[in-house]
TORKOL-4160 file (C-alpha; in steps of 0.2 Angstrom, whole numbers, padded with zeros to 4 digits, m for minus):
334
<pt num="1" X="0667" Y="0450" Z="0490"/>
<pt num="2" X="0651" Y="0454" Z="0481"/>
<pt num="3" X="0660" Y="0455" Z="0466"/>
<pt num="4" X="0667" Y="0438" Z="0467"/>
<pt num="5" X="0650" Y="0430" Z="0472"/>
<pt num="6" X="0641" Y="0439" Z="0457"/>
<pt num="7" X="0657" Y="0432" Z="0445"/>
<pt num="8" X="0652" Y="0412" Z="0451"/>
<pt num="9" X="0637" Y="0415" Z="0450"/>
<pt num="10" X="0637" Y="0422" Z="0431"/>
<pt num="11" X="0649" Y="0406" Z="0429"/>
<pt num="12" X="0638" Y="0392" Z="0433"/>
<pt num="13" X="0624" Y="0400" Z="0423"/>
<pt num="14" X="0636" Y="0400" Z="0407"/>
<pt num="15" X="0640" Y="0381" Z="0413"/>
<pt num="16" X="0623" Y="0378" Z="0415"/>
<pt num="17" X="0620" Y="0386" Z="0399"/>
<pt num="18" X="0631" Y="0376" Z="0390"/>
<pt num="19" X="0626" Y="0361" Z="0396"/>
<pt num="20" X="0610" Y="0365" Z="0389"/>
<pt num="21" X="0614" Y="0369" Z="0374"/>
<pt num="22" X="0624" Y="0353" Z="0371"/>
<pt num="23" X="0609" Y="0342" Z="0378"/>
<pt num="24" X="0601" Y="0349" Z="0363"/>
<pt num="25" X="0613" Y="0346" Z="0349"/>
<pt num="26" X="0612" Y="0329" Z="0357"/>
<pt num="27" X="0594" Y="0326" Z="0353"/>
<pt num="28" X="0594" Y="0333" Z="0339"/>
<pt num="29" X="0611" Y="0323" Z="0331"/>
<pt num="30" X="0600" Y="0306" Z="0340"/>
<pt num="31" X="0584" Y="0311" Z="0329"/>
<pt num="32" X="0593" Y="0314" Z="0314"/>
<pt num="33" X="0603" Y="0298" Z="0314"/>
<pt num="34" X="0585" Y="0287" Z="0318"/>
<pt num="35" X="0580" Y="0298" Z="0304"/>
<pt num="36" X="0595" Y="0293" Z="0293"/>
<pt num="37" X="0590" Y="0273" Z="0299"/>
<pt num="38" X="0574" Y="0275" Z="0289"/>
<pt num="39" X="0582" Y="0279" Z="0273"/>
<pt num="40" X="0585" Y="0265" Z="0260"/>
<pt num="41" X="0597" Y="0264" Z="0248"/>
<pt num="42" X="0595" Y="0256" Z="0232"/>
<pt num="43" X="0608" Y="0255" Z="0220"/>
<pt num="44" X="0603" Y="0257" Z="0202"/>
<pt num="45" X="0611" Y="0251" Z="0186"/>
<pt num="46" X="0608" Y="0265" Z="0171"/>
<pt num="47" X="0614" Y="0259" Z="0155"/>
<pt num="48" X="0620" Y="0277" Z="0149"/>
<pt num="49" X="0621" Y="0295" Z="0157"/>
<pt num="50" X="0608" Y="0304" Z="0147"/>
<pt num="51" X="0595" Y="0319" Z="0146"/>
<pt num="52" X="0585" Y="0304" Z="0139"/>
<pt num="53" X="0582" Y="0300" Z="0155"/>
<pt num="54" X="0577" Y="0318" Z="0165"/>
<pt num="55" X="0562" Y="0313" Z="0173"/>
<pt num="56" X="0572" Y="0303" Z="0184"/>
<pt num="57" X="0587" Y="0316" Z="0186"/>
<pt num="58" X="0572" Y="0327" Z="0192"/>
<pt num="59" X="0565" Y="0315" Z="0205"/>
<pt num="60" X="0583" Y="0313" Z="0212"/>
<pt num="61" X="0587" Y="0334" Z="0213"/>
<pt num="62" X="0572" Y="0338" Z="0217"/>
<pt num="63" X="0571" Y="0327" Z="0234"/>
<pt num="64" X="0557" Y="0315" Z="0227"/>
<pt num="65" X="0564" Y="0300" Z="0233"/>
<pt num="66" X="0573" Y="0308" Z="0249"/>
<pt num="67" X="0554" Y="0311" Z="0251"/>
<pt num="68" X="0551" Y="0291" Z="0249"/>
<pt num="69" X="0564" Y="0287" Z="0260"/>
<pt num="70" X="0577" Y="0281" Z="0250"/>
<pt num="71" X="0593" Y="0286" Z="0243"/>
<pt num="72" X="0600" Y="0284" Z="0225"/>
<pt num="73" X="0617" Y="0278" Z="0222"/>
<pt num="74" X="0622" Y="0279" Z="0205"/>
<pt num="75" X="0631" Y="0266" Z="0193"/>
<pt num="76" X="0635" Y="0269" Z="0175"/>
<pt num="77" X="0637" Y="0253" Z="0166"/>
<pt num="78" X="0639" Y="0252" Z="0147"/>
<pt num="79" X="0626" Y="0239" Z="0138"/>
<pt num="80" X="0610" Y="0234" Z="0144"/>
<pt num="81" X="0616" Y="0218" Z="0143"/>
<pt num="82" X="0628" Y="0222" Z="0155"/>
<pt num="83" X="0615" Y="0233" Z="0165"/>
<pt num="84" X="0606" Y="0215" Z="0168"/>
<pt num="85" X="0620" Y="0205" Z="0172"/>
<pt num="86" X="0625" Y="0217" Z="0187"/>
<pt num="87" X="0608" Y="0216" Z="0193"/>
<pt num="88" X="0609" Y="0197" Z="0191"/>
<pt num="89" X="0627" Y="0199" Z="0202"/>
<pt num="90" X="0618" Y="0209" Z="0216"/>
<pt num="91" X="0633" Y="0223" Z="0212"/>
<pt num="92" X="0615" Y="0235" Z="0210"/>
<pt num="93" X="0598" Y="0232" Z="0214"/>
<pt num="94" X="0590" Y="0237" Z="0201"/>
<pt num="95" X="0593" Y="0241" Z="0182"/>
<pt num="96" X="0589" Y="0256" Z="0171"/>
<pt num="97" X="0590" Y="0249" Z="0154"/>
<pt num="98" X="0581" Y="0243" Z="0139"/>
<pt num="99" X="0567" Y="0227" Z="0143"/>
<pt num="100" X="0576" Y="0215" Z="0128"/>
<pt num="101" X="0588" Y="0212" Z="0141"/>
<pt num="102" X="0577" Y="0206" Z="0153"/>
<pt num="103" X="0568" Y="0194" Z="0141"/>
<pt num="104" X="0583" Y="0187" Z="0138"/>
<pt num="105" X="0591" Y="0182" Z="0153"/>
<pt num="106" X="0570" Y="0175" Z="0158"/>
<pt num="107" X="0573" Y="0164" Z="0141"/>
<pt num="108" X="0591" Y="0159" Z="0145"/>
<pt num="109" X="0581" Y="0149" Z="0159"/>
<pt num="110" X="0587" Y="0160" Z="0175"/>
<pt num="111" X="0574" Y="0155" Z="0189"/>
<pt num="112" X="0575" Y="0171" Z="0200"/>
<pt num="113" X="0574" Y="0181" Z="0183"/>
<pt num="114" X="0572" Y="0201" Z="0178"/>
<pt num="115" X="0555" Y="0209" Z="0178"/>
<pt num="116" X="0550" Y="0227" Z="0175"/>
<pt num="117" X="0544" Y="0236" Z="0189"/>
<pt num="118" X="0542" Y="0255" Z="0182"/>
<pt num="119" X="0542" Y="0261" Z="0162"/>
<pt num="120" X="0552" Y="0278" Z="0158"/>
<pt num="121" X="0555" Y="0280" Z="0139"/>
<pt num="122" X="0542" Y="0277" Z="0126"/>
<pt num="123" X="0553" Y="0277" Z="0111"/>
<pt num="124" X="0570" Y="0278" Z="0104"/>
<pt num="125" X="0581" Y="0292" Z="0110"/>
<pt num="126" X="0593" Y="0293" Z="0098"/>
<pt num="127" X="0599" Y="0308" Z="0086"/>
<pt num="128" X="0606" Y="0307" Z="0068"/>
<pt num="129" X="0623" Y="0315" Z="0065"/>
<pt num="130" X="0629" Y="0320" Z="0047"/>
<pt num="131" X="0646" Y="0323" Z="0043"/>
<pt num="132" X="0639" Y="0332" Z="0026"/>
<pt num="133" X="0628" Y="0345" Z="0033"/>
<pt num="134" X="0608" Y="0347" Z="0039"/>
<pt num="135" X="0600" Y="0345" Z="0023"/>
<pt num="136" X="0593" Y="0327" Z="0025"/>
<pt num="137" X="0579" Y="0313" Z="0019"/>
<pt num="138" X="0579" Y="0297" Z="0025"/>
<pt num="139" X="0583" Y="0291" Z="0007"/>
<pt num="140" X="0602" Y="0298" Z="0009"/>
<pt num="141" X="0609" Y="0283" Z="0020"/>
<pt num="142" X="0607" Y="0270" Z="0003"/>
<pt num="143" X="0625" Y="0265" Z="0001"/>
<pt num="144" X="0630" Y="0275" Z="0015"/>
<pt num="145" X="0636" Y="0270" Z="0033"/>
<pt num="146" X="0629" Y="0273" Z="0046"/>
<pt num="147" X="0635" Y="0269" Z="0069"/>
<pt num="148" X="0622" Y="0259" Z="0076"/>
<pt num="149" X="0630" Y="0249" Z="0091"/>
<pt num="150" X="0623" Y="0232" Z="0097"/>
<pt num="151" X="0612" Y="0223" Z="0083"/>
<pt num="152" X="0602" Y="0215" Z="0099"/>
<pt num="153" X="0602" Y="0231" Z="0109"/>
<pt num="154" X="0587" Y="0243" Z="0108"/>
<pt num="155" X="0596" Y="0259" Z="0097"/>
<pt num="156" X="0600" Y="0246" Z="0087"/>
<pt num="157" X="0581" Y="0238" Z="0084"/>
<pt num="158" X="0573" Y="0253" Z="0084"/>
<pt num="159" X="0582" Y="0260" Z="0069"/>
<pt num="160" X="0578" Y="0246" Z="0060"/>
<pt num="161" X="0562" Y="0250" Z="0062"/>
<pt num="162" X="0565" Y="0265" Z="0059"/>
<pt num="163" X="0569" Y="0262" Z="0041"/>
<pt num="164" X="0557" Y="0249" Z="0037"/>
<pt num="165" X="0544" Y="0265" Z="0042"/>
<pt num="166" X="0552" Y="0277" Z="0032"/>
<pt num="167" X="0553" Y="0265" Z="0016"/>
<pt num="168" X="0570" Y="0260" Z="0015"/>
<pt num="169" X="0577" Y="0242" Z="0013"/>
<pt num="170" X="0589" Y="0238" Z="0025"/>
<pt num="171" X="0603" Y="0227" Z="0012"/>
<pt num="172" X="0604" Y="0246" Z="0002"/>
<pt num="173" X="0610" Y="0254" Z="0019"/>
<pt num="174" X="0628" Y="0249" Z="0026"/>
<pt num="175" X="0621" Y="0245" Z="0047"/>
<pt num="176" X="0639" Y="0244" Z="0058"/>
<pt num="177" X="0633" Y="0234" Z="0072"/>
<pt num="178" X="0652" Y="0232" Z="0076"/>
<pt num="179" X="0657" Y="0245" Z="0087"/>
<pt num="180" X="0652" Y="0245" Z="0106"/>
<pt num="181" X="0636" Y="0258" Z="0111"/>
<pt num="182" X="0650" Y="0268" Z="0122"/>
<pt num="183" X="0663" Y="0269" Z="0107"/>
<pt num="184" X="0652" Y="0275" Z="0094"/>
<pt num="185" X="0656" Y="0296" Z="0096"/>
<pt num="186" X="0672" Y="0292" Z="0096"/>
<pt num="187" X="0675" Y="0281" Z="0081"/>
<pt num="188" X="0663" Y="0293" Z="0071"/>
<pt num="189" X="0676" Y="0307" Z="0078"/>
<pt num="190" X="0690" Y="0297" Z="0072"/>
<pt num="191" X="0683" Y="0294" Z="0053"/>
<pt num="192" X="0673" Y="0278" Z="0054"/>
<pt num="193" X="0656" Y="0279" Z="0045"/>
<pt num="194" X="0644" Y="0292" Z="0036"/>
<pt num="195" X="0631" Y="0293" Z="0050"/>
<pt num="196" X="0628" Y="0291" Z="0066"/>
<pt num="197" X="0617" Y="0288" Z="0081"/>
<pt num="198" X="0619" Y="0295" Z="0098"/>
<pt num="199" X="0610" Y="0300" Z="0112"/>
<pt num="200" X="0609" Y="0317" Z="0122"/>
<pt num="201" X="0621" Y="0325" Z="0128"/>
<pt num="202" X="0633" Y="0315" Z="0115"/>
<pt num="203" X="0624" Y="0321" Z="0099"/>
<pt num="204" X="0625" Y="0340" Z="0105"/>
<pt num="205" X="0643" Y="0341" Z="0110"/>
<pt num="206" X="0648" Y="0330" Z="0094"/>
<pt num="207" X="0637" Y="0345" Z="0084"/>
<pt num="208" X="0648" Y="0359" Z="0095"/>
<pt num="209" X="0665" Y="0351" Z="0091"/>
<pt num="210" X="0661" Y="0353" Z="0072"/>
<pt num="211" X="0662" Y="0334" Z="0070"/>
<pt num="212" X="0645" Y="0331" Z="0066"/>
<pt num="213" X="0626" Y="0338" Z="0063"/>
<pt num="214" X="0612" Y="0333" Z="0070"/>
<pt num="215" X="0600" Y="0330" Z="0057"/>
<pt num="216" X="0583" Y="0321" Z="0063"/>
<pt num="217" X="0575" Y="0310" Z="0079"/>
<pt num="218" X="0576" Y="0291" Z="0076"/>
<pt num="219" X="0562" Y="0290" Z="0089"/>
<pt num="220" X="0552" Y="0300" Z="0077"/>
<pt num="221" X="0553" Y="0287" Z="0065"/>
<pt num="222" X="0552" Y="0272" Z="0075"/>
<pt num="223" X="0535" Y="0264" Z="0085"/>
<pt num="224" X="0533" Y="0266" Z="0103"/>
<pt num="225" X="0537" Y="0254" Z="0113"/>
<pt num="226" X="0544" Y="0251" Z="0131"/>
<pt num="227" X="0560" Y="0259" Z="0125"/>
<pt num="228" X="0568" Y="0260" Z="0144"/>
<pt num="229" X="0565" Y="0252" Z="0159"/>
<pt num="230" X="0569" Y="0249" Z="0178"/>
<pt num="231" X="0569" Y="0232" Z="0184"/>
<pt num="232" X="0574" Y="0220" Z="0195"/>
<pt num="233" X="0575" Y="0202" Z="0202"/>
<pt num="234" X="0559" Y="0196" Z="0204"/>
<pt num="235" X="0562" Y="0189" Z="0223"/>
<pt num="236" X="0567" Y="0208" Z="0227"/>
<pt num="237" X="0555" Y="0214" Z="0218"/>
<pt num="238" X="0542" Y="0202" Z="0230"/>
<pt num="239" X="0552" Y="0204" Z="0246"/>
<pt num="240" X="0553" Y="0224" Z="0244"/>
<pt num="241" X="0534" Y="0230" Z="0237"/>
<pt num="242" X="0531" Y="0243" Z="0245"/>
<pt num="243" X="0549" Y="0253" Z="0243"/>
<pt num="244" X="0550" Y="0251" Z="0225"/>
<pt num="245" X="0530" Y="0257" Z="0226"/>
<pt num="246" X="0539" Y="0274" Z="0233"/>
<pt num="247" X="0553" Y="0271" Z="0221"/>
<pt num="248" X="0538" Y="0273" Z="0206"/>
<pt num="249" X="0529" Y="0287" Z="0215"/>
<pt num="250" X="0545" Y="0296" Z="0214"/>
<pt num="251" X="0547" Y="0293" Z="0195"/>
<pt num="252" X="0528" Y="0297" Z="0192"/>
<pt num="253" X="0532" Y="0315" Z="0200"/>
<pt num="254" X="0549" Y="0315" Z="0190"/>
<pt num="255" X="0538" Y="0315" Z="0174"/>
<pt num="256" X="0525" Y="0326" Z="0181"/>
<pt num="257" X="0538" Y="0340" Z="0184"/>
<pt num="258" X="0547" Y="0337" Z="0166"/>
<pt num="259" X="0531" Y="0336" Z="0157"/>
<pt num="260" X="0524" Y="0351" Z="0165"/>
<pt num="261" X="0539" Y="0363" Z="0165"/>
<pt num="262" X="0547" Y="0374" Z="0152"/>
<pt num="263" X="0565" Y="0366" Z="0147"/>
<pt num="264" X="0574" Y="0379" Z="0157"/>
<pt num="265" X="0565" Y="0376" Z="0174"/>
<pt num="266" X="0569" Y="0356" Z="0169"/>
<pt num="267" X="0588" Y="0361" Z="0166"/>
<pt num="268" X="0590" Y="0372" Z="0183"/>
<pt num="269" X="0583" Y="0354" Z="0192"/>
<pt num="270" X="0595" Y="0344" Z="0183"/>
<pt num="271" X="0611" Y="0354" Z="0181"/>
<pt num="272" X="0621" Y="0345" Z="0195"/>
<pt num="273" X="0619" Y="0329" Z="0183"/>
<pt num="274" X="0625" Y="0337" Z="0173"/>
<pt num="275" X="0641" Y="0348" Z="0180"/>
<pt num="276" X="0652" Y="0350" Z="0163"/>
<pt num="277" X="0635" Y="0354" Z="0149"/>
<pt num="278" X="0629" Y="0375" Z="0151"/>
<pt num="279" X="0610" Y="0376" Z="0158"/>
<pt num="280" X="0607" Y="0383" Z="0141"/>
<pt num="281" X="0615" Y="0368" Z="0131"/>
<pt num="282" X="0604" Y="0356" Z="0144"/>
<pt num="283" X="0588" Y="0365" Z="0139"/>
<pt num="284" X="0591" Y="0364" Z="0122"/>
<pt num="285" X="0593" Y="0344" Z="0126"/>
<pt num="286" X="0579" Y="0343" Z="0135"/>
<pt num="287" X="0568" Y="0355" Z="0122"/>
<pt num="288" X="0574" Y="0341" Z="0109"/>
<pt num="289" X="0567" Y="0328" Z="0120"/>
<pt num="290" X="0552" Y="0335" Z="0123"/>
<pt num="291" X="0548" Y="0337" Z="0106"/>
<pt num="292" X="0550" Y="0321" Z="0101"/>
<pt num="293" X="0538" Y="0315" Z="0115"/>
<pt num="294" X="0548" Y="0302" Z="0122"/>
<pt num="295" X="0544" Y="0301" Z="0139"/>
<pt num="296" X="0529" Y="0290" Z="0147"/>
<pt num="297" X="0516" Y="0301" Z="0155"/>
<pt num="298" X="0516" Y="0288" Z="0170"/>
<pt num="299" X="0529" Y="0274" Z="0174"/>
<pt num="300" X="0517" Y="0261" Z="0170"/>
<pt num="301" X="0517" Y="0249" Z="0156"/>
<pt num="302" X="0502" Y="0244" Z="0146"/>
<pt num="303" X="0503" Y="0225" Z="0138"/>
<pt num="304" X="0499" Y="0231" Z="0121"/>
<pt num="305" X="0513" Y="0243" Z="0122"/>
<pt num="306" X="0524" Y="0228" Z="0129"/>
<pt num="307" X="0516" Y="0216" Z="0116"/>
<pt num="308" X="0526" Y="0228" Z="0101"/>
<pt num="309" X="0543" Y="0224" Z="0108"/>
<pt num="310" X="0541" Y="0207" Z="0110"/>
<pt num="311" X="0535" Y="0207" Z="0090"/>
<pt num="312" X="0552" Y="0219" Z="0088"/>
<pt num="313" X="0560" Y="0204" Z="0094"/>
<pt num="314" X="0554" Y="0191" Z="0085"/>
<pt num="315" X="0555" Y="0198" Z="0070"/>
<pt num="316" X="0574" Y="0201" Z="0070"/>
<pt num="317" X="0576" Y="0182" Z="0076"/>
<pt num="318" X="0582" Y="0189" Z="0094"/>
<pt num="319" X="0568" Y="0177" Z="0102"/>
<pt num="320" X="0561" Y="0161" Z="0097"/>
<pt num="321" X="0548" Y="0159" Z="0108"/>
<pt num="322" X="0536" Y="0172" Z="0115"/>
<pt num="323" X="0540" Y="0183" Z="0134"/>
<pt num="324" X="0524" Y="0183" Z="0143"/>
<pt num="325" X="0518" Y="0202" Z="0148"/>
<pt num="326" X="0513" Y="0195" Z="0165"/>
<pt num="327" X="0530" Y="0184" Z="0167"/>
<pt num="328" X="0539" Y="0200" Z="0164"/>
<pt num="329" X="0531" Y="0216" Z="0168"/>
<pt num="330" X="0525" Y="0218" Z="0187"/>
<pt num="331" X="0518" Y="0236" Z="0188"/>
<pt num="332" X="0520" Y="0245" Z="0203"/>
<pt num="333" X="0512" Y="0261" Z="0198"/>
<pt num="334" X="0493" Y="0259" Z="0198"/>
């Protein structure tokens, strides 16, 4: 009888237990979803899929904007022309992709136009491939062909650039603005053109296949400039102030952690961006990068700096009339 008294008794306290225990899982599954109610997602646009951009890669894996409250979702879309116009169509939020397009949808008369909000790049992230070999000097692409993309887009202008700096006229130099920015690797695989211009981690794993040799850094050649942006409509932009203020903060410590970091560290914190490139292919990317400087020290973008573009445009007849600084750039990193 004892027996069977001390057997209930154990029984309700493994009930009561349990009870306990589930009151508990409760709670905590209640605070985690309140938690999950405070997290915002924004949607961003990014115009390529490119090492160019690690500083932003880094304040994704490394829980900088999780620490902001927000949440990234991803969208690859092709042309930063394309970039704006799916800001424009609310599909994303906000747009990683060069400025030019931004100025042009404020001159095509759009009322709830683009502004930028946060500055990445400070110039053109571009390799030069060879099909010859490694040997080069600027002087080698007279009469030769070389992959540009878009003529409006920004690989585009800052090669031009590029050339006028290095000396070379651009009518001895054969430009194919015909072929679309994603199409270029393969059309240079597939015979088209003597040169080309392509972006990380494109250029390396043309180089690997044989197909190609890396032979200097357009951005090296070019000016600085706001190369690559994030922006947005201005009415979100007004209406949600103080999240994309976290959204910068977490880009400002994006840069930190690339600028102050050896290339490997950076590699490790972007690998799963990266799933199909080798940490050591990704730091040799990175290394490149970081080499050719191109990275803004902090996300926000100085007028003078701004001013160069808008003479870019200009002078390639892209804009008639000048983009005001203060129309089109609305700083939220102080």
């Amino acid at each position: 009888m004892l027996k069977r008294k001390i057997s209930y008794v154990l029984v309700i306290l493994v009930v009561i237990i349990l009870i306990g225990l589930i009151s508990v899982l409760f709670i905590f599954k209640d605070k985690d979803e309140k938690k999950n109610d405070n997290i915002k997602t924004i949607k961003v646009s990014e115009v390529t899929h490119s090492t160019f951009y690690t500083p932003f890669y880094v304040a994704i894996e490394n829980g900088y904007f999780k620490d902001e409250g927000i949440d990234i979702e991803l969208m690859l879309v092709s042309g930063s022309d394309n970039v704006a116009a799916s800001v424009l169509s609310n599909d994303t939020l906000v747009g990683l992709a060069g400025p030019e397009s931004a100025a042009f949808v404020y001159l095509g008369g759009e009322k709830d136009y683009l502004q930028v909000f946060a500055g990445l790049t400070k110039r053109d992230g571009q390799f030069m491939l060879s099909r010859a070999g490694k040997e080069f000097d600027w002087h080698d692409l007279i009469g030769k062909e070389i992959l540009v993309g878009r003529s409006s887009g920004m690989p585009g202008l800052s090669f031009l650039r590029a050339l006028d700096n290095e000396g070379i006229k651009r009518s001895d130099v054969n430009i194919n603005f015909s072929i679309e920015f994603g199409e270029l690797s393969g059309a240079f695989i597939g015979g088209e053109g003597d040169y080309v211009n392509l972006f990380e981690p494109l250029a390396s794993k043309l180089e690997a296949s044989g197909n190609g040799y890396v032979v200097t850094s357009v951005g090296a050649s070019s000016d600085d400039f706001p190369y690559t942006a994030f922006y947005a409509r201005k009415s979100y932009i007004e209406e949600n102030k103080e999240l994309l203020t976290k959204f910068t903060k977490a880009i400002k410590k994006g840069i930190d952690f690339t600028m102050n970091n050896d290339s490997e560290t950076v590699a490790k914190a972007i690998q799963a961006q990266f799933s199909d490139t080798s940490e050591k292919d990704l730091s040799i990317m990175i290394e490149r990068y970081k080499e050719s400087d191109v990275w803004l020290p902090t996300p926000y973008v100085e007028e003078k700096f701004y001013n160069t573009l808008v003479d870019l445009l200009k002078e390639n007849n892209l804009i008639k009339e000048k983009v005001y600084y203060k129309d089109m750039v609305n700083n939220l990193y102080e």
